[in-house]
DRENTORPA-498518 format. One record per residue (C-alpha): residue in one letter; x, y, z. Coordinates in Angstrom, 2 decimals, decimal comma. Layout:
% DRENTORPA-498518
<atom><residuo>A</residuo><c1>X</c1><c2>Y</c2><c3>Z</c3></atom>
...
//
This chain:
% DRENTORPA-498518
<atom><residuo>X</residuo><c1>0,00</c1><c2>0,00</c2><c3>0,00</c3></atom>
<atom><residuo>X</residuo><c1>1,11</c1><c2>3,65</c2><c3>-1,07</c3></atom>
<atom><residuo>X</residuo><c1>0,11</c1><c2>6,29</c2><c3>1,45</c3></atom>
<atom><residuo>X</residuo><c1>-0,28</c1><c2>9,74</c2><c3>0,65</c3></atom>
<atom><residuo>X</residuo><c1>2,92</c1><c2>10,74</c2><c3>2,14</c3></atom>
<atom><residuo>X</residuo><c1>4,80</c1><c2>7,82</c2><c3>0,14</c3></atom>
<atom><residuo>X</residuo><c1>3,38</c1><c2>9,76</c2><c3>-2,61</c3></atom>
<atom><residuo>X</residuo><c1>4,49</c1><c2>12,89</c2><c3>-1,59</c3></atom>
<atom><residuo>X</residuo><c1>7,95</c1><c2>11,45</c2><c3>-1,41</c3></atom>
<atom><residuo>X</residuo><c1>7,77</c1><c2>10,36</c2><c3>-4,57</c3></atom>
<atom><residuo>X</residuo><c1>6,91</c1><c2>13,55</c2><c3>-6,21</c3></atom>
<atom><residuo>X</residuo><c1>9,38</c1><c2>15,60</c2><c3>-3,72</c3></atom>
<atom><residuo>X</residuo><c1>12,30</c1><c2>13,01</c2><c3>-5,55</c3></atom>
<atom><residuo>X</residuo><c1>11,06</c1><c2>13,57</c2><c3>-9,38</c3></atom>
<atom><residuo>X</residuo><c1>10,60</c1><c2>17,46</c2><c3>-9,06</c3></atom>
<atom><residuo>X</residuo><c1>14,53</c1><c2>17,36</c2><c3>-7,78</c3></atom>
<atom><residuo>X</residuo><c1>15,48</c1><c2>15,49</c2><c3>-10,73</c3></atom>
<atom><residuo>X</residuo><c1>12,89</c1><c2>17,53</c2><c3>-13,09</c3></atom>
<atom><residuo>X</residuo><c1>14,63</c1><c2>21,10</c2><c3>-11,58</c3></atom>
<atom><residuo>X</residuo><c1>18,55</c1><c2>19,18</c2><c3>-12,23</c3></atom>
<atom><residuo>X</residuo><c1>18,02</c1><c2>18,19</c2><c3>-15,63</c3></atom>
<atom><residuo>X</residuo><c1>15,80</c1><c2>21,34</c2><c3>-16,21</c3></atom>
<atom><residuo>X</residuo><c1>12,10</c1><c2>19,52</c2><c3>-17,69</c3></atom>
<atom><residuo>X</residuo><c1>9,12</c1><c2>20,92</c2><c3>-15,53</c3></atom>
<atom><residuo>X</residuo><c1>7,17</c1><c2>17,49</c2><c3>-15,41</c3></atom>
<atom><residuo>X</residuo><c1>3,76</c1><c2>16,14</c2><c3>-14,29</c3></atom>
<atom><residuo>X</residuo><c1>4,61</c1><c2>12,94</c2><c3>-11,77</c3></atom>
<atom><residuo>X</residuo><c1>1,55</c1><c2>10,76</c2><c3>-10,72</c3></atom>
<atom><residuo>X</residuo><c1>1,84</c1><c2>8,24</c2><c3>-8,31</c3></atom>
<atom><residuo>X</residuo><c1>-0,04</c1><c2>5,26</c2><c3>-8,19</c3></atom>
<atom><residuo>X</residuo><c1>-1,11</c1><c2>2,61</c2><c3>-6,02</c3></atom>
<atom><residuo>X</residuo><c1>-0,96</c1><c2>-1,32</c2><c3>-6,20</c3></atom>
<atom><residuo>X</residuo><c1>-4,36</c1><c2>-1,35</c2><c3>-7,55</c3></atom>
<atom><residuo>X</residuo><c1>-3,66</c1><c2>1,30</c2><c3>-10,43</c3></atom>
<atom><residuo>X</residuo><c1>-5,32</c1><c2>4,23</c2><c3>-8,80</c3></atom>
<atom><residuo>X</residuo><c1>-4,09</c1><c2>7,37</c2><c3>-8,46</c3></atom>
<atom><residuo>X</residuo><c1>-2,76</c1><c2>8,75</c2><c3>-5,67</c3></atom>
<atom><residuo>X</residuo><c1>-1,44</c1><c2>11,89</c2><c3>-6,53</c3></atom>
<atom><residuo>X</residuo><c1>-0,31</c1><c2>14,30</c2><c3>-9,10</c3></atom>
<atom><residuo>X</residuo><c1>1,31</c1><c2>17,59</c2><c3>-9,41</c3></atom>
<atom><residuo>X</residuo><c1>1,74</c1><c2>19,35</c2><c3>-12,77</c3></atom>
<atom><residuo>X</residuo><c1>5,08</c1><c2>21,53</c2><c3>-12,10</c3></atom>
<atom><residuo>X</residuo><c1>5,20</c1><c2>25,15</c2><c3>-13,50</c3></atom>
<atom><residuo>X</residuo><c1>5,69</c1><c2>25,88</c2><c3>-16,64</c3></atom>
<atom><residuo>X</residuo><c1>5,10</c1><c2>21,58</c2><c3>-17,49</c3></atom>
<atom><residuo>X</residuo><c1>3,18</c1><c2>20,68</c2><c3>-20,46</c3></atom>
<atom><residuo>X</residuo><c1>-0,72</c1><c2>20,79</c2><c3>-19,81</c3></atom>
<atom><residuo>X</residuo><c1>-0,92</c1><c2>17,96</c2><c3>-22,37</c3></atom>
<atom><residuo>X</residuo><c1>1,35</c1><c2>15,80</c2><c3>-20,39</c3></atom>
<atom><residuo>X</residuo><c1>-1,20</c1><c2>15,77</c2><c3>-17,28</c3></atom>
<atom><residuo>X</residuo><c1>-3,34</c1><c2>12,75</c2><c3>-19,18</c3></atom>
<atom><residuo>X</residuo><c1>-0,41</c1><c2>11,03</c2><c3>-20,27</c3></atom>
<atom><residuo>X</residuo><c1>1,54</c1><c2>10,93</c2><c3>-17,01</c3></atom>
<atom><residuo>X</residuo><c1>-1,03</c1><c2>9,60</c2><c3>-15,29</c3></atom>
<atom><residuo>X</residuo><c1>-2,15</c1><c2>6,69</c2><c3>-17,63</c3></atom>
<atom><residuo>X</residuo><c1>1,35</c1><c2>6,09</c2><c3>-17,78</c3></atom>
<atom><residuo>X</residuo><c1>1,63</c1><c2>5,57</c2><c3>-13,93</c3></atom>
<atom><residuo>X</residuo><c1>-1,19</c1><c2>3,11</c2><c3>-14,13</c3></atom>
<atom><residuo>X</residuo><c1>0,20</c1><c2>1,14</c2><c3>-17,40</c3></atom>
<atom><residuo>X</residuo><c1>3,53</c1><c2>1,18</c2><c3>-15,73</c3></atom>
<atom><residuo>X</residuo><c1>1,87</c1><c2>-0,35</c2><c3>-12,37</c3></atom>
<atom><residuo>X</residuo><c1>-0,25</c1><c2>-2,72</c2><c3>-14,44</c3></atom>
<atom><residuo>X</residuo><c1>2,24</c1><c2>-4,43</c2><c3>-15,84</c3></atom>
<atom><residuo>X</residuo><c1>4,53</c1><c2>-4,28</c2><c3>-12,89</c3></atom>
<atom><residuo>X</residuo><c1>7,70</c1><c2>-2,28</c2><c3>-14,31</c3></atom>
<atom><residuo>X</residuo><c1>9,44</c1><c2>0,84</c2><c3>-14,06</c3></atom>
<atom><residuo>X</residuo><c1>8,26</c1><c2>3,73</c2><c3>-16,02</c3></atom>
<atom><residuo>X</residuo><c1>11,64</c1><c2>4,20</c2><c3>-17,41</c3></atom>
<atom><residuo>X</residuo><c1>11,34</c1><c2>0,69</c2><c3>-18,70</c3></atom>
<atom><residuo>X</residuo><c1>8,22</c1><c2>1,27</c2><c3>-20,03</c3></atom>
<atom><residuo>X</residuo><c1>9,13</c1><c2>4,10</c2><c3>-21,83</c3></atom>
<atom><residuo>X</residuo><c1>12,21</c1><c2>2,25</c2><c3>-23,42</c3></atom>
<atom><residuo>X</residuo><c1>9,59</c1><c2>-0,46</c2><c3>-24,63</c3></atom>
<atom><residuo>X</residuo><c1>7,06</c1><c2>1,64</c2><c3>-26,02</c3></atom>
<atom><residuo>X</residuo><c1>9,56</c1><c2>2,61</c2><c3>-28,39</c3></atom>
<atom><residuo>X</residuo><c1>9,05</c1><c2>1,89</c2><c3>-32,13</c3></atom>
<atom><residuo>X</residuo><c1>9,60</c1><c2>-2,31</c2><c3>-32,35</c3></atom>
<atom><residuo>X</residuo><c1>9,25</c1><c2>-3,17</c2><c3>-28,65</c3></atom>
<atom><residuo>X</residuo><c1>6,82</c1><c2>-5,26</c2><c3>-26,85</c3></atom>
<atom><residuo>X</residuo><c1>4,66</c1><c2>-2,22</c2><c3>-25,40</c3></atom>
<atom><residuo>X</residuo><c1>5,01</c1><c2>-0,39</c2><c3>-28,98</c3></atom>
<atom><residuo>X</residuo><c1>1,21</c1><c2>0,85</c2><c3>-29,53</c3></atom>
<atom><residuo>X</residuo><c1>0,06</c1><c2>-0,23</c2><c3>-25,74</c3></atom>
<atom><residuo>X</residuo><c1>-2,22</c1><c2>2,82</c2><c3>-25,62</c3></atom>
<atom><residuo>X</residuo><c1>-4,26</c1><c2>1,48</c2><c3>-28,35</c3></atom>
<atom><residuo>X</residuo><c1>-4,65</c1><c2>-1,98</c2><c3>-26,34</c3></atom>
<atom><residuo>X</residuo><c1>-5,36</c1><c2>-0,82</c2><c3>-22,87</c3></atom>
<atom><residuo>X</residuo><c1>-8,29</c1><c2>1,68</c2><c3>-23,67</c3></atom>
<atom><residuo>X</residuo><c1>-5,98</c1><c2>4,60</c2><c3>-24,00</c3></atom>
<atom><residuo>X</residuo><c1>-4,08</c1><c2>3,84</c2><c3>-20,93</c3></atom>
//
Protein backbone atom coordinates (compact mmCIF):
# COMPACT_ATOMS: atom_id res chain seq x y z
CA UNK A 1 0.00 0.00 0.00
CA UNK A 2 1.11 3.65 -1.07
CA UNK A 3 0.11 6.29 1.45
CA UNK A 4 -0.28 9.74 0.65
CA UNK A 5 2.92 10.74 2.14
CA UNK A 6 4.80 7.82 0.14
CA UNK A 7 3.38 9.76 -2.61
CA UNK A 8 4.49 12.89 -1.59
CA UNK A 9 7.95 11.45 -1.41
CA UNK A 10 7.77 10.36 -4.57
CA UNK A 11 6.91 13.55 -6.21
CA UNK A 12 9.38 15.60 -3.72
CA UNK A 13 12.30 13.01 -5.55
CA UNK A 14 11.06 13.57 -9.38
CA UNK A 15 10.60 17.46 -9.06
CA UNK A 16 14.53 17.36 -7.78
CA UNK A 17 15.48 15.49 -10.73
CA UNK A 18 12.89 17.53 -13.09
CA UNK A 19 14.63 21.10 -11.58
CA UNK A 20 18.55 19.18 -12.23
CA UNK A 21 18.02 18.19 -15.63
CA UNK A 22 15.80 21.34 -16.21
CA UNK A 23 12.10 19.52 -17.69
CA UNK A 24 9.12 20.92 -15.53
CA UNK A 25 7.17 17.49 -15.41
CA UNK A 26 3.76 16.14 -14.29
CA UNK A 27 4.61 12.94 -11.77
CA UNK A 28 1.55 10.76 -10.72
CA UNK A 29 1.84 8.24 -8.31
CA UNK A 30 -0.04 5.26 -8.19
CA UNK A 31 -1.11 2.61 -6.02
CA UNK A 32 -0.96 -1.32 -6.20
CA UNK A 33 -4.36 -1.35 -7.55
CA UNK A 34 -3.66 1.30 -10.43
CA UNK A 35 -5.32 4.23 -8.80
CA UNK A 36 -4.09 7.37 -8.46
CA UNK A 37 -2.76 8.75 -5.67
CA UNK A 38 -1.44 11.89 -6.53
CA UNK A 39 -0.31 14.30 -9.10
CA UNK A 40 1.31 17.59 -9.41
CA UNK A 41 1.74 19.35 -12.77
CA UNK A 42 5.08 21.53 -12.10
CA UNK A 43 5.20 25.15 -13.50
CA UNK A 44 5.69 25.88 -16.64
CA UNK A 45 5.10 21.58 -17.49
CA UNK A 46 3.18 20.68 -20.46
CA UNK A 47 -0.72 20.79 -19.81
CA UNK A 48 -0.92 17.96 -22.37
CA UNK A 49 1.35 15.80 -20.39
CA UNK A 50 -1.20 15.77 -17.28
CA UNK A 51 -3.34 12.75 -19.18
CA UNK A 52 -0.41 11.03 -20.27
CA UNK A 53 1.54 10.93 -17.01
CA UNK A 54 -1.03 9.60 -15.29
CA UNK A 55 -2.15 6.69 -17.63
CA UNK A 56 1.35 6.09 -17.78
CA UNK A 57 1.63 5.57 -13.93
CA UNK A 58 -1.19 3.11 -14.13
CA UNK A 59 0.20 1.14 -17.40
CA UNK A 60 3.53 1.18 -15.73
CA UNK A 61 1.87 -0.35 -12.37
CA UNK A 62 -0.25 -2.72 -14.44
CA UNK A 63 2.24 -4.43 -15.84
CA UNK A 64 4.53 -4.28 -12.89
CA UNK A 65 7.70 -2.28 -14.31
CA UNK A 66 9.44 0.84 -14.06
CA UNK A 67 8.26 3.73 -16.02
CA UNK A 68 11.64 4.20 -17.41
CA UNK A 69 11.34 0.69 -18.70
CA UNK A 70 8.22 1.27 -20.03
CA UNK A 71 9.13 4.10 -21.83
CA UNK A 72 12.21 2.25 -23.42
CA UNK A 73 9.59 -0.46 -24.63
CA UNK A 74 7.06 1.64 -26.02
CA UNK A 75 9.56 2.61 -28.39
CA UNK A 76 9.05 1.89 -32.13
CA UNK A 77 9.60 -2.31 -32.35
CA UNK A 78 9.25 -3.17 -28.65
CA UNK A 79 6.82 -5.26 -26.85
CA UNK A 80 4.66 -2.22 -25.40
CA UNK A 81 5.01 -0.39 -28.98
CA UNK A 82 1.21 0.85 -29.53
CA UNK A 83 0.06 -0.23 -25.74
CA UNK A 84 -2.22 2.82 -25.62
CA UNK A 85 -4.26 1.48 -28.35
CA UNK A 86 -4.65 -1.98 -26.34
CA UNK A 87 -5.36 -0.82 -22.87
CA UNK A 88 -8.29 1.68 -23.67
CA UNK A 89 -5.98 4.60 -24.00
CA UNK A 90 -4.08 3.84 -20.93
Amino acid sequence: MITLADARRVIAAAEKKAEEIGQPMNIAVADSGGNLVAHVRMDKAWMGSIDISIKKAWTARAFDIETKTLAEFSQSGGQFFGIHSRTAGR
